[in-house]
C-alpha positions in Angstrom: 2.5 -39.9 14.0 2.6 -39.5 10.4 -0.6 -37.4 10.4 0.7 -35.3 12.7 3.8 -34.5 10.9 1.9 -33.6 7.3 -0.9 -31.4 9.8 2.7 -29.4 11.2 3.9 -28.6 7.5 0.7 -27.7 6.5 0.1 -25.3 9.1 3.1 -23.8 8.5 3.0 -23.9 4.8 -0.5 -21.6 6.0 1.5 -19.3 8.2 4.0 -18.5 5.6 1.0 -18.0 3.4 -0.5 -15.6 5.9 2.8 -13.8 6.5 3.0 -12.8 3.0 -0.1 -11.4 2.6 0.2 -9.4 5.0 3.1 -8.1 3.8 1.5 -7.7 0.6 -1.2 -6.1 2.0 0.9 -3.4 3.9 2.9 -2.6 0.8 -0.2 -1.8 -1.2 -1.0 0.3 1.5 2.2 2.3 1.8 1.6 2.7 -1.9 -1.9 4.2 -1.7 -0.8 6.9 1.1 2.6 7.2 -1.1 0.2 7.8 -4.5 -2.5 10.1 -2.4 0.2 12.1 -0.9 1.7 13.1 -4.5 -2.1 13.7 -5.8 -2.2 16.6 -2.9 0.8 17.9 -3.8 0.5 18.1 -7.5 -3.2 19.4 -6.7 -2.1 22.3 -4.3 1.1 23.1 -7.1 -2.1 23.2 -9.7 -4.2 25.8 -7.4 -1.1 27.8 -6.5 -0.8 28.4 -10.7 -4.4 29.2 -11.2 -4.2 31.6 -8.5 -1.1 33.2 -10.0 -2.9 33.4 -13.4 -5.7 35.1 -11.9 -3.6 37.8 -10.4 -1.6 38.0 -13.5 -4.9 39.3 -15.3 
């Protein structure tokens, strides 16, 4: 019985575990698309500019 009890708690202990890395894991990944998205954006802004320099000459 005893055994049983200890095997419970530790796999819940490991489900909590597994719940947060997930979690973890989705987060980093929101902030990789969140990072990439701004990279586009400050690229495009940067190309727009060249191109308006160029015209300006």
């Amino acid at each position: 019985m005893n055994k049983n009890k200890r095997f419970k708690r530790k796999i819940k202990k490991l489900e909590k575990q597994r719940i947060f890395f997930i979690n973890y894991v989705n987060n980093l990944e929101n902030e990789y698309y969140k990072l990439n998205n701004e990279n586009n954006i400050v690229l495009i802004i940067a190309i727009i500019e060249l191109i308006i320099i160029l015209f300006k000459i």
